[in-house]
PADRENVO-21797 format. One record per residue (C-alpha): x, y, z; residue number from 1. Coordinates in steps of 0.25 Angstrom, whole numbers, plus 5000, padded with zeros to 4 digits. Example, Ala and Ser with C-alpha at 12.3 -4.5 7.8 and 13.67 -1.06 7.14 Angstrom:
<nulo u="5049" v="4982" w="5031" i="1"/>
<nulo u="5055" v="4996" w="5029" i="2"/>
***
This chain:
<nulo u="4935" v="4941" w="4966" i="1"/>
<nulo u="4922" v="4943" w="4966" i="2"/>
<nulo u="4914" v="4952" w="4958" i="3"/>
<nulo u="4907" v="4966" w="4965" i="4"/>
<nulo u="4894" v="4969" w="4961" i="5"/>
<nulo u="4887" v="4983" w="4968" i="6"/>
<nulo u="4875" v="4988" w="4966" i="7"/>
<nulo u="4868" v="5003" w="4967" i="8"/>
<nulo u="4859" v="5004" w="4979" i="9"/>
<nulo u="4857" v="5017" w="4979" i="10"/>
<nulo u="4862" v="5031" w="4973" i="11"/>
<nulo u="4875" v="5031" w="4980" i="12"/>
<nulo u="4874" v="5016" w="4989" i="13"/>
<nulo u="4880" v="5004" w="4984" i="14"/>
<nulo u="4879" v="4990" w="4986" i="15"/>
<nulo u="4892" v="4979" w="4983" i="16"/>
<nulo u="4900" v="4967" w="4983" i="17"/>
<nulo u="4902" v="4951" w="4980" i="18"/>
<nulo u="4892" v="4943" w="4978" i="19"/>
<nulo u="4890" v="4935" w="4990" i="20"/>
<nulo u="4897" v="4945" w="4999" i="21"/>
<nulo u="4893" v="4956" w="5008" i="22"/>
<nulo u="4890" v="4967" w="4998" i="23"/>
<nulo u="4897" v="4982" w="5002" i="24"/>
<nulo u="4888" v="4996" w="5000" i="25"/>
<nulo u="4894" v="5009" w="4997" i="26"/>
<nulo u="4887" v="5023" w="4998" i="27"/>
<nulo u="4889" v="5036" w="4994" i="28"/>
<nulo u="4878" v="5043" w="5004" i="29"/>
<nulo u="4882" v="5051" w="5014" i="30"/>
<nulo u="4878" v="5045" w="5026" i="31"/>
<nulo u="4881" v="5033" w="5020" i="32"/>
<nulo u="4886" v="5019" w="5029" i="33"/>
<nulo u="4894" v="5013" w="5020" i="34"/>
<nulo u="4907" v="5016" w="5011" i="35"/>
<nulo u="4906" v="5023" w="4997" i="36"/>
<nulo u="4914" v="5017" w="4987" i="37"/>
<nulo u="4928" v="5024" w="4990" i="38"/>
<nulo u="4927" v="5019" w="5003" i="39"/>
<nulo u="4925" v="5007" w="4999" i="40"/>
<nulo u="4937" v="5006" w="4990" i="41"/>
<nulo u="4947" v="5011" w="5002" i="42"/>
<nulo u="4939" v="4999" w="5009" i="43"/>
<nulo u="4943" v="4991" w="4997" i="44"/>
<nulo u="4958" v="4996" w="4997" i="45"/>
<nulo u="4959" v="4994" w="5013" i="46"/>
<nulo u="4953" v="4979" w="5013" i="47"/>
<nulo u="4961" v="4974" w="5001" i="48"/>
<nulo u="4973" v="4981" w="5009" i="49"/>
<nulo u="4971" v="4973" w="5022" i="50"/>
<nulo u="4969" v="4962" w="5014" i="51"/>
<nulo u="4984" v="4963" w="5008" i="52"/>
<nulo u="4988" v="4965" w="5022" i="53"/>
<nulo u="4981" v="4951" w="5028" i="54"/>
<nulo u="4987" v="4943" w="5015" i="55"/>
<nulo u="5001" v="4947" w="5017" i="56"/>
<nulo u="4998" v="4946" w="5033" i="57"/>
<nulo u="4995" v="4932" w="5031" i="58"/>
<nulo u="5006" v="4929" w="5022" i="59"/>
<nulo u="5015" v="4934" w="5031" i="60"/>
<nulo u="5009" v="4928" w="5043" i="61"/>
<nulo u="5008" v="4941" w="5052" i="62"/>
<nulo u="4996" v="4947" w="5059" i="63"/>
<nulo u="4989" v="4960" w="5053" i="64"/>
<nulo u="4976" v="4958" w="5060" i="65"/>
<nulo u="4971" v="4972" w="5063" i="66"/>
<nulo u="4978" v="4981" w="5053" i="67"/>
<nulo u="4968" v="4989" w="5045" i="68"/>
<nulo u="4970" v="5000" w="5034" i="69"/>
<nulo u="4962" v="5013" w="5034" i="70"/>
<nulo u="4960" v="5017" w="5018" i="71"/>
<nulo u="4954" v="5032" w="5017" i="72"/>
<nulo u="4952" v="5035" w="5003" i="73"/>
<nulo u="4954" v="5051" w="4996" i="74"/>
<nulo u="4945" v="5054" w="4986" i="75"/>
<nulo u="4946" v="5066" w="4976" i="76"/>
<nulo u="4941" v="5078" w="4976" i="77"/>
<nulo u="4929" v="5075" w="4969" i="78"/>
<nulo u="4930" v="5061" w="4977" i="79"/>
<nulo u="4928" v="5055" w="4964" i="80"/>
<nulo u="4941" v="5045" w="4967" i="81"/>
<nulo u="4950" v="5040" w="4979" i="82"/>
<nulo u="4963" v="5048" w="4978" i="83"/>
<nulo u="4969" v="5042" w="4989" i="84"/>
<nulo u="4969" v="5033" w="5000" i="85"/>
<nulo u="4975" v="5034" w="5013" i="86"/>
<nulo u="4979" v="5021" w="5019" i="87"/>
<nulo u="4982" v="5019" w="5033" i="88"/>
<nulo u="4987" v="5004" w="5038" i="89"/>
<nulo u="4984" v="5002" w="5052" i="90"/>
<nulo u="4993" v="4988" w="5057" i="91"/>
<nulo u="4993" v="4980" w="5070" i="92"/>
<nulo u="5006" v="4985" w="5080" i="93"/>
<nulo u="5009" v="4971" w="5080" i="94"/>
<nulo u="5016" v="4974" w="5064" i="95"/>
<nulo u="5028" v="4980" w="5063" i="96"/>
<nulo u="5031" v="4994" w="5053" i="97"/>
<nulo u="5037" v="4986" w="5044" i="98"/>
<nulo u="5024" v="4976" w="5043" i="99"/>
<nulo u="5014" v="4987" w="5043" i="100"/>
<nulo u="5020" v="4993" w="5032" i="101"/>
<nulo u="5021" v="4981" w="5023" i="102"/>
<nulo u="5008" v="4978" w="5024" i="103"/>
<nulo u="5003" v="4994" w="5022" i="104"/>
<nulo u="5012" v="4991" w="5008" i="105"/>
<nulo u="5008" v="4978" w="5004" i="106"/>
<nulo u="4993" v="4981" w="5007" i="107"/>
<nulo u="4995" v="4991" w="4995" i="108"/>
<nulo u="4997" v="4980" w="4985" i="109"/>
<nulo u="4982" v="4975" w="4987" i="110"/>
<nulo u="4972" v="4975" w="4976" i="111"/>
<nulo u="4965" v="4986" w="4978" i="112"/>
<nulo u="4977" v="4996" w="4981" i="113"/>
<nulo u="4982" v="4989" w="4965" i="114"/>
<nulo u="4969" v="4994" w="4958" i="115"/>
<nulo u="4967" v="5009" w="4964" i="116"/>
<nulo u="4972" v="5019" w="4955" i="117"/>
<nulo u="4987" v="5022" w="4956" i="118"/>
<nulo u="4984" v="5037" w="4957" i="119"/>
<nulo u="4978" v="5035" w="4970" i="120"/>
<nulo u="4985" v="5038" w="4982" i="121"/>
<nulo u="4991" v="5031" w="4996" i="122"/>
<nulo u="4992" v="5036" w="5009" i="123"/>
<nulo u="4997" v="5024" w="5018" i="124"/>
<nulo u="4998" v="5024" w="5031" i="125"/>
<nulo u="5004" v="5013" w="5040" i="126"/>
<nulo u="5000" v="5011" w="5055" i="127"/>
***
């Protein structure tokens, strides 16, 4: 794995990533047209969630093509930490109930789901 290094920009504006790879800016202005760093971590949970969905897609040799997953995070009163996250799993109709709901549970087994805090909480939604 590669190794993140961000830099300050500005107050509130910062700029990220791998060596050699697109870099990713957050900002905390309002306007602002890019994430702030919340939002990018519900980006982080939802990629590495569609990821465990492709692996076991592949291994399994059925098609998931299409299905995405909607992550919205809840923050604390003082939005000083996520609280929640609401998950919502959208599948192609080609799969069946019993497809889309092992991979909504499965995808919970990927990395980033293991390393948040166990006191966080899940809304999943299955579609």
């Amino acid at each position: 794995m590669a190794v993140i290094t961000t830099k300050l920009e500005g107050n509130l504006v910062t700029l990220g990533g791998a060596e050699n790879r697109q870099a990713v800016r957050t900002e905390y202005n309002e306007p602002r047209g890019n994430m702030n760093p919340g939002e990018l971590l519900a980006a982080s949970l939802g990629a590495c969630m569609m990821t465990m969905v492709g692996f076991l897609a592949a291994r399994r040799k059925e098609n998931v093509a299409g299905t995405c997953v909607h992550v919205e995070p809840s923050f604390d009163e003082k939005h000083s930490r996520i609280t929640a996250f609401t998950v919502t799993f959208v599948f192609p109709d080609t799969l069946t109930q019993t497809q889309k709901d092992f991979y909504a549970k499965a995808a919970q087994g990927c990395p980033v789901h293991n390393s948040l805090k166990d006191d966080i909480s899940y809304k999943i939604i299955v579609k």
